[in-house]
N, C-alpha and C positions, 0 to 999 in steps of 0.2 A: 944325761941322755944325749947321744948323738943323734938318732933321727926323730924325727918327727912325729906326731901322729896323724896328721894330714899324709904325708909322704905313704906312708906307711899301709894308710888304707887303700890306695888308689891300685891295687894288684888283681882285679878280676878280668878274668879273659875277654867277655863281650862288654869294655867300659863305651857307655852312652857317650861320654865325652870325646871317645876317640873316632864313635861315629860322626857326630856331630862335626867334627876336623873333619874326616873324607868327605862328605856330603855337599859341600862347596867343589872341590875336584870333579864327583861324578856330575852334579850339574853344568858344568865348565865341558866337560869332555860329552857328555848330550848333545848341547846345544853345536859345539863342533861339527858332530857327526852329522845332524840335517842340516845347517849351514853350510859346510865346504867339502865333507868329507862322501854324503851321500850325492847332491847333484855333482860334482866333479867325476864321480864313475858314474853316473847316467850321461854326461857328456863321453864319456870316453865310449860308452855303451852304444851311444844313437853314432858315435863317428865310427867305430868299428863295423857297425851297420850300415854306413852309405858306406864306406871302401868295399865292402863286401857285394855289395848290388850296384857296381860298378860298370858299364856297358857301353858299349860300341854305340857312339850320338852322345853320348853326356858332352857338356861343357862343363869342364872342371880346373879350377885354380889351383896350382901347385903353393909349394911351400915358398917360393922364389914371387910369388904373384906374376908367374905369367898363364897367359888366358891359354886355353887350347881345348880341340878336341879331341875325344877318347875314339882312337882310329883302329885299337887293336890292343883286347889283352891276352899278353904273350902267357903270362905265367900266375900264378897266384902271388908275386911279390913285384912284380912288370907287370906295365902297360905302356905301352904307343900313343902318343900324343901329339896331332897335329900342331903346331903353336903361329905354321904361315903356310901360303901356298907354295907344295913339295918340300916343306919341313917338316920331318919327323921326328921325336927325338921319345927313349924310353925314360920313362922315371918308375922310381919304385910306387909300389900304391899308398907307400906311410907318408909321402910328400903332399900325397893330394891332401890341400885342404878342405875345400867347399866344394858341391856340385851346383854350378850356376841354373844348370836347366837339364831337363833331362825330354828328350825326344817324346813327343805325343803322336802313337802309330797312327791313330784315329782323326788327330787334326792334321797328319802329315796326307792318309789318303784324302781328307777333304779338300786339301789344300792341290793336288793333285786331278781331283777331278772337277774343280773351280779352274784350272790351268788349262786341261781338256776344253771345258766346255767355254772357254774365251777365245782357244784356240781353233774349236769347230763353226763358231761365229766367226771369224774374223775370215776362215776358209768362207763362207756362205757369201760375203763379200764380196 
């Protein structure tokens, strides 16, 4: 006899054994997917989200790390960024990488009528 009867039996379509071989794989390729593969597009998710709410006052870091502020967005792929006094220069928005701070309207007027009202004291003077 040339084959076997071990060899021989091993031909049914769903063999346990052959699951048992993939089952290390799909475990392997799980554990991938919530380690690296799902927060790596929740980061890409949340930065696509601050490029997008992108606004005139932001202080934001280019890809070069220089500081600057958001003086003017031209285009949906531009914006204008201050980076010194009467320098302007455009970068695309995929450069930006962090929004250091973002304008508060609310602490800007208070900040504004605390300036007022040191100003109207110092006139009383």
């Amino acid at each position: 006899m040339l084959i076997s009867t071990a060899y021989a039996q091993g031909t049914g379509l769903f063999d346990q054994s052959a699951l048992v071989q993939f089952l290390p794989l799909v475990l392997i390729f799980v554990v991938f997917y919530f380690l690296l593969i799902r927060p790596q597009q929740k980061k890409q998710k949340d930065h696509r989200t601050m490029l997008d709410a992108l606004r005139r006052g932001d202080r934001v870091v280019t890809g070069g790390g220089i500081l600057g502020t958001v003086s003017k967005v031209t285009s949906p792929e531009e914006v204008e960024v201050d980076i010194a006094s009467g320098v302007r220069v455009k970068v695309l928005r995929s450069t930006i990488t962090s929004v250091l701070a973002k304008p508060d309207p609310a602490a800007a007027r208070e900040a504004a009528k605390e300036k007022e009202g040191a100003r109207r004291e110092a006139d009383k003077v």
